[in-house]
C-alpha positions in Angstrom: -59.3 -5.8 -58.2 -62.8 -5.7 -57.4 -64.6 -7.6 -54.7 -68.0 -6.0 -54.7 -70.8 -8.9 -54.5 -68.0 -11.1 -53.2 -68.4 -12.0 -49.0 -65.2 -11.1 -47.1 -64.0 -12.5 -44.2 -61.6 -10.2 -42.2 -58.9 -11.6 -39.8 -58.3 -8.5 -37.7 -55.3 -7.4 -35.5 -53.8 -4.0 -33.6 -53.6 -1.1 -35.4 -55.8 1.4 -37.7 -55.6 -1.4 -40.8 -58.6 -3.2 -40.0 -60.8 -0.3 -39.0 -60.2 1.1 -42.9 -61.3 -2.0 -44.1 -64.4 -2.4 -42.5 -65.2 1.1 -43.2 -64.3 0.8 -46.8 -66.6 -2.2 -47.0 -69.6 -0.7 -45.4 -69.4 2.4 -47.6 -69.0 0.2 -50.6 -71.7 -2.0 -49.4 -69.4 -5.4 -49.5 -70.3 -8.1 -47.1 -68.0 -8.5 -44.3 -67.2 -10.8 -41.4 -65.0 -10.5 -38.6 -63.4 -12.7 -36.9 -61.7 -11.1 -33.8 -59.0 -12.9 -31.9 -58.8 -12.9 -27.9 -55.9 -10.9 -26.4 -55.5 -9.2 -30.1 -58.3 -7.6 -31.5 -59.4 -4.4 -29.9 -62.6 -4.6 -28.6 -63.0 -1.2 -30.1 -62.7 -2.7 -33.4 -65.2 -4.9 -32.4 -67.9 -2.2 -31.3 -67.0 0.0 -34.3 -67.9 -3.0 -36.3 -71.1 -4.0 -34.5 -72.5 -0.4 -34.4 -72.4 -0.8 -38.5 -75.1 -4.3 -38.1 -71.7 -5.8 -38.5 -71.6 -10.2 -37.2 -68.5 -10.9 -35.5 -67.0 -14.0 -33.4 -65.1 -14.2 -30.9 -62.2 -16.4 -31.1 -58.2 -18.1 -30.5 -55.8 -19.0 -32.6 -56.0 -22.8 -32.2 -60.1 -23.2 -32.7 -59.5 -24.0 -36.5 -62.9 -26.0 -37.3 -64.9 -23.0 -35.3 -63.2 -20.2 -37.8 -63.9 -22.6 -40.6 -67.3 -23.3 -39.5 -68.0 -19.5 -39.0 -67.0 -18.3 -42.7 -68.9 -21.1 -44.4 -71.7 -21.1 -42.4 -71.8 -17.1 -43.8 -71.0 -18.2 -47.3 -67.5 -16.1 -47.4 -65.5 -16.2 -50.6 -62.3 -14.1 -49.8 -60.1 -13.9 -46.9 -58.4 -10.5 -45.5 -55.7 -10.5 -43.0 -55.1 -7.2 -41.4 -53.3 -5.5 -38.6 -50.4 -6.6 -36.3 -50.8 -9.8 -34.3 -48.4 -10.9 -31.7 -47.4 -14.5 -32.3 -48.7 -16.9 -29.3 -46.3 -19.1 -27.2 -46.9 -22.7 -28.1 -48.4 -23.8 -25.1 -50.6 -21.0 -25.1 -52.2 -22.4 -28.3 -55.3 -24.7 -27.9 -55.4 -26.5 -30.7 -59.3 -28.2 -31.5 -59.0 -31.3 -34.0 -59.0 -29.6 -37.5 -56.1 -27.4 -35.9 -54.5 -30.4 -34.9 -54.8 -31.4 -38.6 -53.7 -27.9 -39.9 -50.6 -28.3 -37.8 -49.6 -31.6 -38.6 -49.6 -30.4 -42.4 -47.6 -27.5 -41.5 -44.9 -29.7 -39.4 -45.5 -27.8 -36.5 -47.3 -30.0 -34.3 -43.6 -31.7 -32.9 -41.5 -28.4 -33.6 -43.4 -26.2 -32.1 -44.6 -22.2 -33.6 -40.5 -21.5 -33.8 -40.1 -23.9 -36.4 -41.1 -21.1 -39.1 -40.3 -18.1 -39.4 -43.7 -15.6 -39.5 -43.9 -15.3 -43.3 -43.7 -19.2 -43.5 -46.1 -19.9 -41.1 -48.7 -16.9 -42.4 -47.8 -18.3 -46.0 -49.1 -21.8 -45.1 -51.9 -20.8 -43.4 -52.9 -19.0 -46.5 -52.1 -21.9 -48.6 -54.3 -23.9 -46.4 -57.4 -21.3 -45.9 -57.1 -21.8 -49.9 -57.6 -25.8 -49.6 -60.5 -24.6 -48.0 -62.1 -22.9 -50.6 -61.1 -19.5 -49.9 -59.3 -17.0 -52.1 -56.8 -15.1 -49.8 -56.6 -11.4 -50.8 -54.1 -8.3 -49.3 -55.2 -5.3 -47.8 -53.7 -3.3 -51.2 -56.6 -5.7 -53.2 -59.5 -3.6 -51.1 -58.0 -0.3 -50.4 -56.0 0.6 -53.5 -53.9 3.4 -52.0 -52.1 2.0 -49.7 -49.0 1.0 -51.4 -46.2 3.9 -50.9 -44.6 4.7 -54.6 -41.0 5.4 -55.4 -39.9 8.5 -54.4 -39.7 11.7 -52.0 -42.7 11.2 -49.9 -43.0 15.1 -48.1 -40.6 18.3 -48.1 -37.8 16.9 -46.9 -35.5 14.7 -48.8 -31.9 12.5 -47.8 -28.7 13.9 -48.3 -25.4 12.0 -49.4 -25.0 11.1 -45.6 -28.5 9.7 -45.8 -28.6 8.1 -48.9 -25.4 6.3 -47.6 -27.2 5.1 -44.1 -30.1 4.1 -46.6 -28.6 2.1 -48.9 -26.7 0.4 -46.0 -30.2 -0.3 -44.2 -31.0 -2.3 -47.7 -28.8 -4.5 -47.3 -28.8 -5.4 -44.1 -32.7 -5.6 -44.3 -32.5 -8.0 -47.0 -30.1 -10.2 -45.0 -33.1 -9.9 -42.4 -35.9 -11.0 -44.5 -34.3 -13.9 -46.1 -33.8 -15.6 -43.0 -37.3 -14.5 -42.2 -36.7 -12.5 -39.1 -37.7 -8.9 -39.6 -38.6 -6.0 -41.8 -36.9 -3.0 -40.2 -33.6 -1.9 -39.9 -31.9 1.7 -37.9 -28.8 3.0 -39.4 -26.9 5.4 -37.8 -23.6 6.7 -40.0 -23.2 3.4 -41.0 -23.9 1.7 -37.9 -26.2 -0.8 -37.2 -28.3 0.7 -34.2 -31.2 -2.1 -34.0 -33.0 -4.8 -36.2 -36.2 -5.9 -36.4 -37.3 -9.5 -34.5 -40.5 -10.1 -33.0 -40.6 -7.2 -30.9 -42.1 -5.3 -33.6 -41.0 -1.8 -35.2 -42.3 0.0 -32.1 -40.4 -1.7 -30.0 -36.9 -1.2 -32.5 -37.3 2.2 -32.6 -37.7 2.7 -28.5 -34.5 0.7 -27.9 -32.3 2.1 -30.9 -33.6 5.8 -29.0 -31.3 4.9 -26.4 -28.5 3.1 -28.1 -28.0 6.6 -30.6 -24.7 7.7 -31.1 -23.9 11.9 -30.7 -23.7 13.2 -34.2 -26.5 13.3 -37.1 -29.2 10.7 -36.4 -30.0 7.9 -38.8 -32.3 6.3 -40.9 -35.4 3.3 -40.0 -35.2 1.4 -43.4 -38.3 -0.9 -43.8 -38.3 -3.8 -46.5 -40.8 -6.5 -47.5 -39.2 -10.2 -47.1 -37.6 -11.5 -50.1 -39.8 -14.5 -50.3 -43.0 -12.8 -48.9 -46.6 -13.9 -50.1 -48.4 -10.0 -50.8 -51.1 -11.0 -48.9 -49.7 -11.0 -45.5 -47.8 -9.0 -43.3 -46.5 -6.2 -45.7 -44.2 -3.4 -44.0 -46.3 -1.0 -42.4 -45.7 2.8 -41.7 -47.9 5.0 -39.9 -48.5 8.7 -38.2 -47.3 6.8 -34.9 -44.3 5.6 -36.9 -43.7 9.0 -37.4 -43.7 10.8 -34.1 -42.0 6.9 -33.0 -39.1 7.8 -35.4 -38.6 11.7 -34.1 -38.1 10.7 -30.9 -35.6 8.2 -31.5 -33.9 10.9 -33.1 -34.0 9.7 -36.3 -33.5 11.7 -39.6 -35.8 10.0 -42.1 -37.7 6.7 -42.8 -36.8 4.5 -46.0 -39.8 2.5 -47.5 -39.6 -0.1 -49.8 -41.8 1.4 -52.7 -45.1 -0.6 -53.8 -44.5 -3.2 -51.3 -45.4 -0.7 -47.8 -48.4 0.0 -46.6 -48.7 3.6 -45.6 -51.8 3.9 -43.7 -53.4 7.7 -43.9 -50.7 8.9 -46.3 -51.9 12.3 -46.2 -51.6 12.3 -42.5 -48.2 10.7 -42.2 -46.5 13.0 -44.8 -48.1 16.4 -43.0 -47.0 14.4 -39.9 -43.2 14.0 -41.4 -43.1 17.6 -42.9 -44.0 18.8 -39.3 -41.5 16.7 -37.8 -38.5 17.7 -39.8 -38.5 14.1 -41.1 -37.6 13.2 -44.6 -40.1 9.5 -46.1 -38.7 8.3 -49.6 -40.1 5.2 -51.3 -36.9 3.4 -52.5 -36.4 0.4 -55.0 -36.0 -3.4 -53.6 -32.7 -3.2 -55.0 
């Protein structure tokens, strides 16, 4: 889709996501805003943005009616959420009134940020930015070529061994997103090494580097939640991701196809074929 002469309004966590964006944008001349969180954004993000005559704010999760206040006050029409962000213990949240509000809708303000799941909460915040005015868009709407398609990503490709690790990691990474836990999965010869929670894929593949069996190594498997909205939080793979996975010894990655974001593809697969490692895009099911 296009946004040009639309004003976007970027939400920006870790990783290399949100830098992409806001380049794309400037060399597409699109309007953008940034709205950087405390204790997530890189303030490197925040320079690199800056250094292009890029506005910016400051902010927390909980200052609802100033994030609101900010993207009005610029006229912003569409919404970007980009890069990882590490979800806040409750009491860490300082909630002004129209979060207060926000919360109360979302039946979090008794439960606490446990009582969903991270695709539920991101899905209501989105339903709620839209209440607002604001159409919520996914990284894939800006930068069109960052869905991974079906198929042998790279020279190297699964053998039966594999294929059986792979479509074992399916299923259990199905199981996983429906209950709205995780997106990642290791399989080892059938074995489940490690599973995804809020620790994050980083964190999977540095414990399941220690918990792998002798023998042929296995297979991270990474699957978009059954229920997911397409503008949040899709599976992510990376050049990290990469070098992450060959030192947990790991044979291959398994992405599911059109719903992962690979971000420099042409860098991860030289990255992979240098490795030894093996990227496919597989079907949902």
């Amino acid at each position: 889709m296009s946004i040009v002469g639309r004003v976007l309004g970027l939400f920006a966590g870790q990783g290399e996501l949100p830098q992409k964006i806001i380049t794309h944008c400037y060399e597409t001349s699109i309007s953008l805003f940034l709205v950087a969180f405390e204790g997530q954004t890189d303030p490197a993000l925040v320079d690199f943005h800056r250094n292009k005559n890029g506005t910016h704010i400051w902010t927390h999760f909980g200052a609802v009616g100033e994030i609101l206040h900010y993207l009005k006050t610029n006229n912003v029409t569409h919404i970007v959420m980009a890069g990882g962000m590490r979800r806040p213990a409750w009491s860490d949240i300082k909630l002004d009134w129209k979060g207060t509000q926000w919360f109360a809708k979302m039946g979090l303000a008794k439960m606490g940020m446990g009582a969903a799941g991270d695709d539920g909460l991101l899905s209501q915040i989105e339903k709620l930015l839209e209440e607002e005015g604001f159409e919520v868009l996914s990284a894939t709407d800006i930068l069109n070529d960052l869905l991974a398609s079906e198929g042998i990503l790279g020279s190297y490709q699964p053998d039966e061994v594999d294929w059986h690790d792979i479509v074992r990691g399916r299923e259990v990474a199905r199981l996983l997103g429906a209950g709205d836990v995780g997106q990642a999965v290791v399989i080892q010869e059938g074995l489940v090494l490690g599973v995804e929670a809020i620790e994050g894929t980083e964190s999977l593949l540095s414990r399941c580097a220690a918990l792998r069996r002798q023998g042929r190594g296995g297979v991270l498997v990474k699957m978009a939640k059954p229920n997911q909205s397409r503008n949040t939080d899709l599976p992510t793979i990376g050049v990290d991701t990469i070098h992450q996975a060959k030192v947990a010894g790991l044979r291959g990655i398994a992405i599911e196809a059109g719903s992962t974001q690979i971000l420099n593809k042409d860098a991860v697969i030289q990255a992979a074929n240098a490795a030894g490692l093996y990227i496919i895009g597989i079907p949902a099911t």
